[in-house]
C-alpha positions, 0 to 999 in steps of 0.5 A: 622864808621871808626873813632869808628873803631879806637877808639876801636882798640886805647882802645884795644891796650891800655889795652893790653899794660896796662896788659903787664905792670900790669903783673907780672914776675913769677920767677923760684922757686927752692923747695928742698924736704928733703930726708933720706938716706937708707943705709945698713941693721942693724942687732942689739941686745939688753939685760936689765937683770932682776931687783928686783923691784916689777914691771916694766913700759915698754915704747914702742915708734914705729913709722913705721915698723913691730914690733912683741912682744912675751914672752921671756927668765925668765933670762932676763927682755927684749931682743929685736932683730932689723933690719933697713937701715937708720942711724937715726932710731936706737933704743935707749933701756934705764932701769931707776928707774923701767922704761924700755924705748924701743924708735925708733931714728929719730921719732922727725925729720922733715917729709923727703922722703926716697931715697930707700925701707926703713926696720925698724922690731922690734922683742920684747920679756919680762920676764914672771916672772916680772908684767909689766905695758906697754905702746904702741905708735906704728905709722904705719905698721904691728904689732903681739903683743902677751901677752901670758904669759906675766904678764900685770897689765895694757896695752894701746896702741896707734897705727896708720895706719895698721894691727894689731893682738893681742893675749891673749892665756892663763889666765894673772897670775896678775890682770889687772887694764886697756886695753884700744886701740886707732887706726886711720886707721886700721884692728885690730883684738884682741882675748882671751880678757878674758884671760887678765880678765881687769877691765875695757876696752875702745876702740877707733876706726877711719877707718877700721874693728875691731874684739874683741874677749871677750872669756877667762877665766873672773876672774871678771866683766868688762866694756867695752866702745867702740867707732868707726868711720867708718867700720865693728866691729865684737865682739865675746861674751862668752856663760858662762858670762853675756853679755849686750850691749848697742848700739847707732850711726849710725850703718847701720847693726846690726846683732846678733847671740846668743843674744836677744833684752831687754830693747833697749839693746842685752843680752845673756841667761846667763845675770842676771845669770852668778856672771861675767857679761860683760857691753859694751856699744858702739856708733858707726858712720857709718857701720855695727856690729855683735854680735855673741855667742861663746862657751867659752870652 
């Protein structure tokens, strides 16, 4: 017994001494995290003149902040006013052969973790007097976009994380060809859609409620393809044009107010009626969806 006793306490020094060997050493790891420096607010603003070309593309490139976009002075094709406290995101506003570009400095460095509270607000504002074909990327933050009064033959906008209002508060003077929208996370929130009467409109939607407001003045009939993650969507429909809606996903709650069940579709009284139809069709993962009537006066 006593020479299996040392046996064991042989084998088990043994081992120990084996892992002591076997055992790397963890060395020290020094990790630097990249940092951006914030200093003093800057207060800038910027003026392009109006041009002769019939029309204009306007790139908006935004990467976080706040941005507000509103109608502005006939006498000038854009004037933009911008506040933010790091050096690197200074905007860069250029005019090229009918391209008006308005892009924020920085947006291509590598990912770093600012040293204090970082501003970055953009207040935009474009001729009422010249057809624009703009394009939005707007990353993160808080966003008023109003296009009253603006003359829009195409909108897309791109945008990512956060709070968004868009507005259409009176009839576009020009016709618009397309309005298309793709957010990630996000409450958005867009009304008077009718007032930009677009041709076709498509919607891309990942986390978070969405409301679109279809009421306006239609001057033609549109299609309407909107797909969605995760969330509440609510549309707003008008009484004088024809509305169909087509619903597929996985919708937990479907709820209609002014509409009718037809053919595995919704419709209002005024489809098959009105000479302006809207045709939606909209697929959907998980949540819920209200249709509801509005009066369009």
């Amino acid at each position: 017994m006593k020479h299996t006793m040392l046996i064991l306490a042989a084998l088990l020094l043994a081992g120990s001494s084996l892992a002591c060997c076997v055992m790397p050493e963890i060395p020290d790891i020094e990790i630097n995290v990249p940092t951006i420096e914030v200093g003093e607010m800057q207060n800038w603003r910027e003026e392009v003149p109006p041009v002769n070309t019939g029309s204009v593309e306007v790139d908006v490139i935004f990467a976080a902040g706040e941005l507000e976009i509103d109608v502005g002075d006939s006498e000038q094709l854009f004037s933009g006013n911008f506040r933010y406290n790091v050096e690197q995101w200074e905007p860069d506003v250029a005019y090229d052969d009918g391209v008006l570009t308005i892009e924020q400095g920085g947006i291509e460095q590598d990912w770093a973790i600012p040293t204090g509270n970082t501003h970055n607000e953009w207040e935009l504002e474009f001729s009422p007097n010249t057809p624009l074909e703009m394009n939005l990327k707007f990353g993160a933050g808080e966003g008023k976009l109003n296009f009253t009064g603006l003359q829009l033959t195409k909108l897309d906008m791109e945008m990512g994380a956060g709070d968004f209002d868009v507005r259409f508060d009176e009839p576009n003077e020009v016709e618009m060809s397309d309005f298309s929208l793709d957010t990630g996370a996000a409450r958005l929130d867009v009304s008077g859609i009718g007032h930009a009467s677009p041709g076709r409109v498509s919607m891309n939607g990942g986390v978070g409620d969405i409301a679109l407001d279809f009421t306006g003045q239609w001057n033609n009939s549109s299609d309407v393809n909107i797909t969605a993650g995760i969330g509440a969507i609510t549309l707003r429909l008008p009484d004088d044009v024809g509305v169909w809606v087509d619903v597929d996903g996985g919708l937990t709650d479907v709820e209609t107010d002014g509409l009718r069940e037809q053919d595995d579709a919704y419709v209002n009284d005024a489809f098959g009626e009105a000479e302006i139809e809207l045709r939606i069709h909209l697929t959907a993962g998980i949540g819920s969806l209200r249709l509801i009537q509005v009066s369009n006066d």
